[in-house]
C-alpha positions as a printed NumPy array, in Angstrom:
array([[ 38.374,  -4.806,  10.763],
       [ 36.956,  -8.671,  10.646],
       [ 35.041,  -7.56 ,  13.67 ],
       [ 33.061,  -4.567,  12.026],
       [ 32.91 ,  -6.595,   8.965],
       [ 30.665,  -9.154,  10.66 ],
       [ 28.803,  -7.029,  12.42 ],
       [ 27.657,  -5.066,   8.772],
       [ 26.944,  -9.032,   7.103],
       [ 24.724,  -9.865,  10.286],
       [ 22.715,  -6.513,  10.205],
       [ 22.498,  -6.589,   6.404],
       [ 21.289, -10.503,   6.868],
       [ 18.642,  -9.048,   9.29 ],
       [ 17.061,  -6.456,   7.415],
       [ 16.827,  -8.842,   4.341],
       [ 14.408, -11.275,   6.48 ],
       [ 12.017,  -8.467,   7.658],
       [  8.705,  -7.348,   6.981],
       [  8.345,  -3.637,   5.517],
       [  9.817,  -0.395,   7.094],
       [  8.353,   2.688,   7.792],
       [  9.971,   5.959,   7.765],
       [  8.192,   9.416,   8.525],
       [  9.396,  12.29 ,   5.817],
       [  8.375,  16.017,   6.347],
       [  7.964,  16.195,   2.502],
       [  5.442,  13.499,   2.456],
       [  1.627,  12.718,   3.504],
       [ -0.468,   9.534,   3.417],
       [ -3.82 ,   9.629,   2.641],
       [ -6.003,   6.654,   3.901],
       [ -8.858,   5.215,   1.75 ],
       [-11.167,   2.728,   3.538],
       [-14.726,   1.449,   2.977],
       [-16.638,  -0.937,   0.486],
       [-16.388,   0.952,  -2.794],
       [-12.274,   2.501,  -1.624],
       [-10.742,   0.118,  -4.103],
       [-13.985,   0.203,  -6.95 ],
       [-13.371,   4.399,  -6.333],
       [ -9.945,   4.364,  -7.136],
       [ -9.714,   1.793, -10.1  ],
       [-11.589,   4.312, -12.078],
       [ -8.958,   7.239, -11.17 ],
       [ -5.615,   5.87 , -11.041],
       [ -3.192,   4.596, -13.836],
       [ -2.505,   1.426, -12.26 ],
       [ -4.522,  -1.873, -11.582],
       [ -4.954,  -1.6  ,  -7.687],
       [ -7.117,  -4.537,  -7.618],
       [ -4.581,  -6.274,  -6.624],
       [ -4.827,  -5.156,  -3.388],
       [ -8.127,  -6.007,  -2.929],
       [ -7.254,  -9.593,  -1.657],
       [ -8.403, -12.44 ,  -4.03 ],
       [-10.415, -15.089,  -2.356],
       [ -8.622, -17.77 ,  -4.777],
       [ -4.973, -16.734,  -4.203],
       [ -3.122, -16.984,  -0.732],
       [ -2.56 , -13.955,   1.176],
       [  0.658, -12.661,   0.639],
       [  2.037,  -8.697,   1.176],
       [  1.828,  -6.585,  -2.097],
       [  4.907,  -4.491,  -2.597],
       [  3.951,  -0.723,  -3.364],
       [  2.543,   0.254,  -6.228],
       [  3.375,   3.437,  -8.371],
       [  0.309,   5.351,  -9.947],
       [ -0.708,   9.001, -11.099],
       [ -3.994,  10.655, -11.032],
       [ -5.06 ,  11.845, -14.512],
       [ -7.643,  14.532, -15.62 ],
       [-10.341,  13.297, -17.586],
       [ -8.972,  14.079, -20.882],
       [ -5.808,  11.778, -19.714],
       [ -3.481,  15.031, -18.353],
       [ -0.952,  13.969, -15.517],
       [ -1.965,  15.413, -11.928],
       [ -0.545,  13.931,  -9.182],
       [  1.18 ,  10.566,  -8.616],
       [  1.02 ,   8.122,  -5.598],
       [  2.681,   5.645,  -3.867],
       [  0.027,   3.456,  -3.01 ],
       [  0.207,   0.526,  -0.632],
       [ -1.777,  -2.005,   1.885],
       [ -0.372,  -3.24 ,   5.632],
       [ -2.051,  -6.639,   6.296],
       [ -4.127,  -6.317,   8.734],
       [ -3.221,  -7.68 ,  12.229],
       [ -6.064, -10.046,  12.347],
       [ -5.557, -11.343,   8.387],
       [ -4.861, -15.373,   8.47 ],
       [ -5.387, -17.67 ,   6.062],
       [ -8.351, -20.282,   6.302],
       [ -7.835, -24.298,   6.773],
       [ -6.934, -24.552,   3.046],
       [ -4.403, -22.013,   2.311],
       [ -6.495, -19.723,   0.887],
       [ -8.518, -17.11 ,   1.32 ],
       [ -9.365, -15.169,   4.626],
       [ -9.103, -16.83 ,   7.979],
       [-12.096, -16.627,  10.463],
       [-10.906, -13.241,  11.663],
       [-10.712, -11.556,   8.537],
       [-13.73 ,  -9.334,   7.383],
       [-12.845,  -5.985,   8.245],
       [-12.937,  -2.911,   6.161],
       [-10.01 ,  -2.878,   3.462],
       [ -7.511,   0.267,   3.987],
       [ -5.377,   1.453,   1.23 ],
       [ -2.335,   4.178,   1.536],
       [ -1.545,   6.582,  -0.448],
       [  1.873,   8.093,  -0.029],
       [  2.014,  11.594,  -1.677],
       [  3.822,  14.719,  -2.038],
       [  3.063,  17.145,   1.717],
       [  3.227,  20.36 ,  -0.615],
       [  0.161,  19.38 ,  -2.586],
       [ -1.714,  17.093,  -0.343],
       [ -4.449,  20.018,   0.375],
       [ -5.467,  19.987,  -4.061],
       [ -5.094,  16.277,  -4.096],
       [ -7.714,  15.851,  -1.589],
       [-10.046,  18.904,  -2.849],
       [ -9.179,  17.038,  -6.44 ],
       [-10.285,  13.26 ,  -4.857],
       [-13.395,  15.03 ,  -3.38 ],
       [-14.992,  16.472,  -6.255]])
């Protein structure tokens, strides 16, 4: 028993100390937003602030947990709701100072959005209009 005991602390010590798992779902889809205005788009049409995503140039770079949010209609109706979140990108370091992005930084900001599979065709007709 001691044995299998220790074995469950050290794995449960591990997971603790990493970095964000990923899990594929058959009743889910992600929906990637990318480009210059993916963030600007998005503030206007979701019920959360998801600016902070967007990467400050004053604050360090840190992962953002997911962030819950729901698409409304324009007169404020509920439509759909999201998961949304942001990997760091591979090439993301900080500058000399701390802050900000590092020389290799630059490229296009990706945002996910994890959603219900069963109505991932009228959230994108719905996103497209």
């Amino acid at each position: 028993m001691h044995h299998f005991k220790s074995i469950i602390t050290c794995c449960y010590h591990n997971l603790n100390h990493t970095g964000p798992l990923v899990s594929r779902l058959k009743s889910r889809s992600v929906i990637r937003f990318s480009g210059p205005d993916a963030f600007k788009y998005l503030q206007g049409l979701l019920t959360n602030d998801v600016r902070r995503f967007g990467g400050l140039p004053n604050l360090p770079a840190v992962f953002e947990p997911p962030m819950y949010a729901a698409l409304l209609t324009a007169q404020g109706r509920f439509l759909y709701d999201f998961f949304l979140y942001r990997f760091p990108g591979t090439g993301e370091k900080l500058d000399r100072t701390g802050f900000g992005p590092g020389p290799k930084a630059g490229g296009p900001l990706e945002l996910f959005a994890d959603v219900d599979a069963s109505f991932l065709d009228e959230i994108l007709q719905t996103l497209k209009k």
